[in-house]
N, C-alpha and C positions, 0 to 999 in steps of 0.2 A: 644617423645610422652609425655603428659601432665599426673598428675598424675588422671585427671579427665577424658580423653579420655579411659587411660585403664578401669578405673574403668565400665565407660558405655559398656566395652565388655562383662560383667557380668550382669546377670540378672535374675529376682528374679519372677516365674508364677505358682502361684497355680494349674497347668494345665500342668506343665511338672515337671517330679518326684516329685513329689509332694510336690513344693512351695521349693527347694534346688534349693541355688544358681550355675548356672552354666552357662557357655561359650556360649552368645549371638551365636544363628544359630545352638546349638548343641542341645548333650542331655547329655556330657561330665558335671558332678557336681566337682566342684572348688575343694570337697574336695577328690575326687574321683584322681585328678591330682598332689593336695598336698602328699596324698597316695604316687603317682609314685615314685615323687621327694621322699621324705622319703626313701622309700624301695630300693634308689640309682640310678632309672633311669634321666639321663640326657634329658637337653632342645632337642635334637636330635633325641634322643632314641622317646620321645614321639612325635613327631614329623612327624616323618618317620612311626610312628606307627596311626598313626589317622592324614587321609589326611584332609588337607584344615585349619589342626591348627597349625598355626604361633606363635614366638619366644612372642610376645607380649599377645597372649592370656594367656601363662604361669606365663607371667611377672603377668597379670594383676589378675590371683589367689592368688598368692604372696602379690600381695598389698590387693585384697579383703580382702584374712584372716589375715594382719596386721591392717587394718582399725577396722576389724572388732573387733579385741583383745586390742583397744588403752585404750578403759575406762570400761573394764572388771575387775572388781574384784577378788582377788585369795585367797581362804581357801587352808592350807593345810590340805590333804588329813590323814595326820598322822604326829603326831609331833616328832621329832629327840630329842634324849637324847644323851645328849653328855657327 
């Protein structure tokens, strides 16, 4: 799968949770599933836990919030004394 197919499984409606990106046909938000994966649950785990979402839907959060961080700018938060 192209990295442009996944991307179209993500989508973006002022009229579902209010304009958060999330998983074409759901109401699952991208970052809502980045969350899972963080907090350690696997491609499987969520899977098996919210029917009808496939290995690629996952993928395709993944690459959302890397697209979306490509030309993001970073202050830090507090500077280190070394």
């Amino acid at each position: 799968m192209t990295e442009q197919q996944l991307l179209e499984r993500i989508t973006i409606n002022p009229k579902i949770l209010v304009g958060k990106p999330v998983i074409k046909g759901t109401r699952l938000a991208v970052e809502y599933i980045l969350n899972l994966l963080a907090h350690g649950a696997t491609f499987e785990e969520i899977i098996a836990e919210y029917n009808g979402l496939t290995r690629e839907d996952i993928q395709a959060c993944l690459l959302f919030a890397t697209k979306s961080l490509e030309n993001t700018d970073f202050m830090p938060l507090e500077i280190e004394m070394a």
